[in-house]
N, C-alpha and C positions, 0 to 999 in steps of 0.2 A: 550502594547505589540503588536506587527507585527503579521501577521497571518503565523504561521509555518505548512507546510503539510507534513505527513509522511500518508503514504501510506502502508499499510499491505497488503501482496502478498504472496500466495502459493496454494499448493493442496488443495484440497474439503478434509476439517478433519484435517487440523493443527494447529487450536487455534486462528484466525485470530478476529472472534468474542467475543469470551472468554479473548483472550491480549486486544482489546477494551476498553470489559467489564470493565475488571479489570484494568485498567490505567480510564477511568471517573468516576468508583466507590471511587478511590481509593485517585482521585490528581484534578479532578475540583472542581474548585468553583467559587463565583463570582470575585476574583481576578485574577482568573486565568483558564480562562476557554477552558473547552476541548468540543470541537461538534464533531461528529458523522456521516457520511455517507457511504451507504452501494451504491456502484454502480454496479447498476442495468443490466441484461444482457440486451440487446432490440432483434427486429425481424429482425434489416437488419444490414448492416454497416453503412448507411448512419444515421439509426439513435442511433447507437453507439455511431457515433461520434457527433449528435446536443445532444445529454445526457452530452456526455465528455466537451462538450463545451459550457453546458447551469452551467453543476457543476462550473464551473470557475467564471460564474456570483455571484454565491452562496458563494462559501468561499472569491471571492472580499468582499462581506459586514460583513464575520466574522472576529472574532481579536479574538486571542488567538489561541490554537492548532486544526488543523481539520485532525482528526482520517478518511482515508479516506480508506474504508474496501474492496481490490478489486480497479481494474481502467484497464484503455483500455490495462497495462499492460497483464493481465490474459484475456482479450479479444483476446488479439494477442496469448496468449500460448496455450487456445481452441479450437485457429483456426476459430475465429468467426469472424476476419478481415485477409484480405488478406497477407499482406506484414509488415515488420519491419520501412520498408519506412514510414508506416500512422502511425508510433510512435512521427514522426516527430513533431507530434498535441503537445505532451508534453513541447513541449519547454515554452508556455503560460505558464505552472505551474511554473517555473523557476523564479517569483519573491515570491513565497510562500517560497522558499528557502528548496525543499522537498528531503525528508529522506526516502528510502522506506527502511521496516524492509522484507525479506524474511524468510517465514518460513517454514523449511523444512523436519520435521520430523511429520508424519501421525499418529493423536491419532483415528482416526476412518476412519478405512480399507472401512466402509460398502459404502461408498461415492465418493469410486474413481471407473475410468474405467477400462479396462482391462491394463494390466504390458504395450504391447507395445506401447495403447495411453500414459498411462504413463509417458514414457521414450518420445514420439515425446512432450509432455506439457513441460518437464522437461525442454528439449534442444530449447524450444522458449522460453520458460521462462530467461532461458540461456541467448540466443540471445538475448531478448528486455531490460533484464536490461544492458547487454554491448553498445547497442545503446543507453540509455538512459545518460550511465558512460562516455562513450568517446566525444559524440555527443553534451549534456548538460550538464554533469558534476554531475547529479545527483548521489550521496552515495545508496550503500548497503548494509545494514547488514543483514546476513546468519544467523538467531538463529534457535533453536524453543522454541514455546510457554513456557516450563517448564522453559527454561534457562534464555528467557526471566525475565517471573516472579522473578524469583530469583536474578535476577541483578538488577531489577528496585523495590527497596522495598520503597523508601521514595521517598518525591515531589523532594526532592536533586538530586537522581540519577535520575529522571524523566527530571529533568532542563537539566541536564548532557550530557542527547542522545541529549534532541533538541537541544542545544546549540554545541555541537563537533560534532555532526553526529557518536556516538560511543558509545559502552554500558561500563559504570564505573566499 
């Protein structure tokens, strides 16, 4: 197997580590194996982007699925990098052949900021995955966590997303 990258992306509190969770609990094994990274915020942009770009080195030597929890996506919707333009770094990911899942309904309120940062996260979040869709052609899918769960119950429908970039 080729190494597939999907990407979990949303508000602070929408199941992002918990979907993870529960898809390497659930469907790795040694035939078929699922890794895990959680990326990281840093202290500048510049080293945002040697993190974004050292992670690439990283899932090059894995094979099988990499659950990548967060990416410069949510970095741009923070507002922790400047422009939609430094999305541009993404296109390297494009032989992983990546699926980001967005999720969009909040199970824990206690984690966000105030309603207007909110809505300004929302509308980059917005913007960076239409850069990512028109630009490189990257898939998204809008779930959340519950719905998720409930459509991907067996390895089957787990095959299903990575394979069509679509929930069964």
């Amino acid at each position: 197997m080729d190494t597939k990258l999907v990407i979990l992306e949303g508000l602070d509190g929408t199941g992002k580590t918990t979907v993870a969770s529960y898809i390497i609990q659930k469907f790795s094994t040694g035939d078929f194996p699922i890794h895990y990274i959680y990326f990281q915020k840093q202290n500048s942009v510049d080293l945002t982007y040697d993190y974004f770009l050292d992670l690439y080195d990283v899932i090059r030597k894995l094979k099988g699925v990499v659950l990548m929890d967060r990416s410069i996506i949510s970095t741009y919707a923070y507002d922790l990098v400047s422009t939609a333009d430094n999305l541009r770094r993404f296109e390297i990911f494009r032989e992983f052949d990546p699926l980001v899942l967005f999720f969009k309904k909040v199970y824990d309120q206690s984690k966000l900021p105030s309603k207007d940062q909110i809505d300004l996260i929302l509308s980059r979040y917005d913007r960076a995955l239409n850069v990512l869709l028109y630009f490189f052609m990257i898939p998204t899918i809008y779930t959340t966590a519950e719905l998720f769960m409930k459509k991907i119950q067996t390895l089957k429908d787990f095959k299903y997303l990575i394979e069509h970039n679509a929930l069964p």
